[in-house]
C-alpha positions in Angstrom: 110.9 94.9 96.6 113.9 96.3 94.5 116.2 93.3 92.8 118.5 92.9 90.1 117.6 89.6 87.7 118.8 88.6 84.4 116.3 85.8 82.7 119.1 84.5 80.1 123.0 84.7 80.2 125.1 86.9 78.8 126.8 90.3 79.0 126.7 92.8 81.9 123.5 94.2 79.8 121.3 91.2 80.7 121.6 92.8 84.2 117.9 94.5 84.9 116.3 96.4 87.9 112.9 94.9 88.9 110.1 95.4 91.2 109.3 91.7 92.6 107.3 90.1 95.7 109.2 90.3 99.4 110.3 86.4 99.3 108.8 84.3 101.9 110.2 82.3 104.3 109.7 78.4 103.9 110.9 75.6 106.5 112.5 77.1 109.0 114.4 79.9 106.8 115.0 83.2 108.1 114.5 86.8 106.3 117.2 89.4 106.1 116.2 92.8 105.0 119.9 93.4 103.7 121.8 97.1 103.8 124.9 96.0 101.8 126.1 93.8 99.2 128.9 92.8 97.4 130.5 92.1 94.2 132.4 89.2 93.3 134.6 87.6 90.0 132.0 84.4 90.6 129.0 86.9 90.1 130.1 87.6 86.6 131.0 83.6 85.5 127.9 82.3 86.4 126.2 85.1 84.7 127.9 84.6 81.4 127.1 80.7 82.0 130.5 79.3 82.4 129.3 77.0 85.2 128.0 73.4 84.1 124.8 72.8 83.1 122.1 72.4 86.2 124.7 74.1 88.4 122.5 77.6 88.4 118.8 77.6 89.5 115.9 78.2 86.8 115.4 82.0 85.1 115.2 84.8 86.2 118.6 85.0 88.8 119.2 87.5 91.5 123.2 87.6 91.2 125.1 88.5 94.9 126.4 86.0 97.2 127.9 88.2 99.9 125.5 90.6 101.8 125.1 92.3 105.0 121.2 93.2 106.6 119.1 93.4 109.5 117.3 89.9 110.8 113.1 90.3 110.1 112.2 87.0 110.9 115.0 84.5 112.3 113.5 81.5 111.1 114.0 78.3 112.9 117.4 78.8 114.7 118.3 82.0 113.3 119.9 85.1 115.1 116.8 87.5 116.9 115.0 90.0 115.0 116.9 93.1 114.6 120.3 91.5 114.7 122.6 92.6 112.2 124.3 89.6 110.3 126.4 88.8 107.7 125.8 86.2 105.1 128.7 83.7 105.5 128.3 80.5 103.4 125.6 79.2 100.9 125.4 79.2 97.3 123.4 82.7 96.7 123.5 83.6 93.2 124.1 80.7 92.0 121.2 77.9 93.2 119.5 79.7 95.2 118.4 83.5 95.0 121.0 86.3 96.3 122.3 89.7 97.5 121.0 92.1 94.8 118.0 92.7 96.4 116.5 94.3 99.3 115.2 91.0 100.4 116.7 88.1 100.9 115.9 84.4 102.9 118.4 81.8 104.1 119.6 78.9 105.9 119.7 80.4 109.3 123.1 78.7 109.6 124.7 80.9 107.1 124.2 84.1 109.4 126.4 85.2 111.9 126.2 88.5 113.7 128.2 91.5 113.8 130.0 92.9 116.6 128.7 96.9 116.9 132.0 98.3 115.9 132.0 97.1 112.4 129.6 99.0 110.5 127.7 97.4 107.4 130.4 98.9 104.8 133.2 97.4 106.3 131.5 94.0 106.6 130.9 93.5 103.4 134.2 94.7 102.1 135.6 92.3 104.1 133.6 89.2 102.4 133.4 90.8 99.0 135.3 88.6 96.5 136.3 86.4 100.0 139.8 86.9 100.1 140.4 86.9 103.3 138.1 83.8 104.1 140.0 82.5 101.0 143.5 82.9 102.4 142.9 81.8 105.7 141.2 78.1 104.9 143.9 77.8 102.0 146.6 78.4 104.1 145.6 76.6 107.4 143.9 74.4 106.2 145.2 73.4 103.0 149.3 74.0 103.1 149.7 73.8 106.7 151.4 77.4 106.7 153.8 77.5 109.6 155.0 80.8 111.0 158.2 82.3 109.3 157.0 80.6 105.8 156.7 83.4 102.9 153.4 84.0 101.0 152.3 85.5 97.4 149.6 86.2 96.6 149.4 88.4 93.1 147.4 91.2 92.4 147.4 94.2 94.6 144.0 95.4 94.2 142.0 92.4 94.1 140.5 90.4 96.9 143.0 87.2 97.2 145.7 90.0 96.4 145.0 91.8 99.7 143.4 89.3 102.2 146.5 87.4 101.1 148.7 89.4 102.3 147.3 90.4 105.5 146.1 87.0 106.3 150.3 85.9 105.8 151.4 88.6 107.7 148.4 87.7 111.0 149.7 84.1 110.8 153.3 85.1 111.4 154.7 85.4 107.7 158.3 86.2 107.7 157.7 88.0 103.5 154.3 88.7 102.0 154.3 90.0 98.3 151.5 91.0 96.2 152.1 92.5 92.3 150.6 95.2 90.3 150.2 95.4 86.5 150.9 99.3 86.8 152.7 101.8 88.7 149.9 103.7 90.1 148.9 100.5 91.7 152.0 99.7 92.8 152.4 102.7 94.4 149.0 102.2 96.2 150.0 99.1 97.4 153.2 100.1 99.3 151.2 103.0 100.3 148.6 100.6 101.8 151.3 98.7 103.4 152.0 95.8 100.8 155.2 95.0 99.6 154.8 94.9 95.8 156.4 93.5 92.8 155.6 96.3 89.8 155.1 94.4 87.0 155.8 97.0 84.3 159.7 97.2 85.9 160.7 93.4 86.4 159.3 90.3 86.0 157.3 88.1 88.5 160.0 85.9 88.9 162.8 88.5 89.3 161.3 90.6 91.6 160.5 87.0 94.0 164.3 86.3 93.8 164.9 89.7 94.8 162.6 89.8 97.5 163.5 86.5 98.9 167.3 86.2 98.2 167.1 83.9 95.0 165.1 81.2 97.1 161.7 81.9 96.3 158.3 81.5 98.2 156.6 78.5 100.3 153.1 79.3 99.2 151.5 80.8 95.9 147.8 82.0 96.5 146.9 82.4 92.7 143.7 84.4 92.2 144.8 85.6 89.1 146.0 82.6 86.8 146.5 83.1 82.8 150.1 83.8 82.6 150.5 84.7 86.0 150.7 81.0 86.9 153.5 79.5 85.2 155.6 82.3 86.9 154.4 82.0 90.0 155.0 78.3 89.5 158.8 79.4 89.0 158.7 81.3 92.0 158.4 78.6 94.4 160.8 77.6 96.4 161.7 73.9 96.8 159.1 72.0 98.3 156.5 74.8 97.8 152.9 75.0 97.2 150.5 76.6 94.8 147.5 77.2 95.4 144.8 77.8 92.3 141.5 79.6 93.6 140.9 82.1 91.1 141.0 82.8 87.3 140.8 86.5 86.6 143.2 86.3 83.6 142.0 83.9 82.3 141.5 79.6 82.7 144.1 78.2 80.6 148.2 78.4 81.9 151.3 77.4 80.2 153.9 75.9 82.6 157.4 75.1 82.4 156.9 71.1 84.3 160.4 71.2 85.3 159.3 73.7 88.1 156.9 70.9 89.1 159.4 68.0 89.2 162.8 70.0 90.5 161.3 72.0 92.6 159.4 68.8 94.4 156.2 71.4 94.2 152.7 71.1 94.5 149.4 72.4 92.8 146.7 72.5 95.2 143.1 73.4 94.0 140.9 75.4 96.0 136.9 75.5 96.3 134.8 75.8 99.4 133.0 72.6 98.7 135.9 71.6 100.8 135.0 73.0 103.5 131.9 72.4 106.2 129.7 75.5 107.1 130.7 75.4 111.2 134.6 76.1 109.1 133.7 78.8 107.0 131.6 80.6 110.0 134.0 79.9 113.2 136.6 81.4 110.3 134.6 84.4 109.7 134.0 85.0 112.7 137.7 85.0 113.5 137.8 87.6 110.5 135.4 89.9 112.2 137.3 89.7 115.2 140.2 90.5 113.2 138.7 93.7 111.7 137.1 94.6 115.0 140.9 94.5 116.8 141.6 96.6 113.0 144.9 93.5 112.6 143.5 93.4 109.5 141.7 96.3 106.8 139.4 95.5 104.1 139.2 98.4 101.5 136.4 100.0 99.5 137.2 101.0 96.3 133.5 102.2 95.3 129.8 101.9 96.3 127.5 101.5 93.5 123.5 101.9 94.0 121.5 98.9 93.8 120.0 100.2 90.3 123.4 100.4 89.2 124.3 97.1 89.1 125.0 96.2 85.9 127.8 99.2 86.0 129.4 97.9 89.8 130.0 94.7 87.7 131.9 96.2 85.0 133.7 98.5 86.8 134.9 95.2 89.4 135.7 92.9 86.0 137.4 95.8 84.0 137.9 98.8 85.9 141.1 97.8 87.5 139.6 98.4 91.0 141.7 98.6 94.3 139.7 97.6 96.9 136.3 96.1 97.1 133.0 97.0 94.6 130.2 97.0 96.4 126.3 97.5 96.4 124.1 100.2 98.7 121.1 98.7 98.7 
């Protein structure tokens, strides 16, 4: 079968089309001949070997943890053969084998299957980077987001950006902000429906007082961290929550800590190891549902070819991309 290993880390060049045997299923594990995948910030820091030692399974790697198939053998428990699924859950990519690949075999817990009016392309924009699954646990399940409350989560044309925002808005959200590091973007966030902070005309923290009257928000969902942080810090309003998930621009903040102690705020940090599998599918299946009822609207920015790999990655970490990279495999 068609995959895309790397057998060391490094730079999106270690990235390799092979020709490798059609996995086998072992102890009850089902086989997914996939249609789709999708790109993600993770796929990149793992393969530039920023995770701990032991964390990634032996040479060589298939990268992709988000994918979208047709069911060849359901293993065990698994959804019947010829159901189309999506991959929701697991560590693919990362210990075990992934998405980059024409093949792939799994827990059959981490499959659930998709509703006929959601076609394969839409699926897997709507995992891709996971910022809608990301949104909805962090703000449920983590902050305890009531209706009314006010949400921001930066950067328009990432994932957290946009699932952020429409997640806020589904769970009643009275103000839902996203920014953009450039006018185009800015523009193609208000014209996606967003309402957006453009960071080349005011500051993060201005345009939140603007936007909420000087009192700031009740939840940060920061995917995008660097500098980004400490303002978004500021922007809280009393008794408000960040939320760190991400760390696109970078893993090392500077605060001001009087925003921490005046503010009464909180720092929440966000991984799905805090989560059980039966969450993260009962909440993807409430995101297919979601996109089925179109309440909410993942976006593609671009479709790579499988062989082309190497370039989807690039273009996802430094192509400024609005909308979701994904794979045609």
């Amino acid at each position: 079968m068609r995959a895309i290993q790397y057998d060391r880390f490094g730079d999106y060049d270690v990235l390799r089309p092979v020709d490798i045997p059609k996995p086998v299923p072992r102890n009850g594990q089902a086989l997914v001949r996939l249609t789709t995948a999708g790109t993600h910030p993770l796929d990149n820091t793992v393969r530039l070997g920023m995770l701990p030692a032991g964390a990634v399974k032996p040479f060589p790697v298939t990268p992709g943890g988000i994918g979208v198939g047709t069911v060849e053998e359901p293993g065990a428990s698994g959804p019947p053969e010829g159901s189309r699924v999506l991959i929701s859950g697991g560590r693919y990519g990362i210990d075990a084998d992934g998405t980059w690949a024409e093949y792939i075999v799994t827990d059959p817990s981490h499959l659930l299957i998709l509703p006929d009016g959601i076609d394969d392309t839409t699926a897997a924009a709507l995992t891709a980077g996971a910022g809608y699954l990301t949104a909805r646990l962090a703000l449920t399940e983590l902050v305890g987001f009531q209706p009314g409350g006010t949400v921001l989560a930066p950067g328009s044309g990432g994932a957290v950006g946009q699932g952020g925002v429409e997640i806020a808005r589904h769970l009643g959200a009275s103000l839902a902000i996203t920014t953009a590091t450039t006018s185009t973007k800015a523009e193609r966030g208000r014209a996606a429906g967003y309402e957006v902070i453009d960071l080349t005309r005011e500051s993060l923290r201005d345009g939140v007082a603007r936007l909420t009257d000087g009192r700031g928000v009740d939840v940060v969902l920061d995917g995008v961290a660097g500098p980004i942080t400490g303002q978004a810090l500021g922007a809280l309003a009393r008794g408000g929550t960040l939320v760190s998930i991400g760390y696109s621009a970078g893993t090392l903040a500077d605060i001001d800590v009087t925003d921490l102690i005046w503010k009464a705020a909180r720092i929440h940090g966000f991984q799905f190891a805090l989560f059980t599998q039966e969450q993260i599918n009962s909440t993807n299946a409430e995101l297919l549902d979601l996109v089925a009822r179109k309440a909410i609207n993942p976006l593609v920015d671009r479709v790579f070819p499988l062989e082309q790999a190497a370039d989807a990655q690039r273009h996802l970490i430094e192509g400024g991309p609005f909308g979701r990279v994904l794979l045609s495999v």
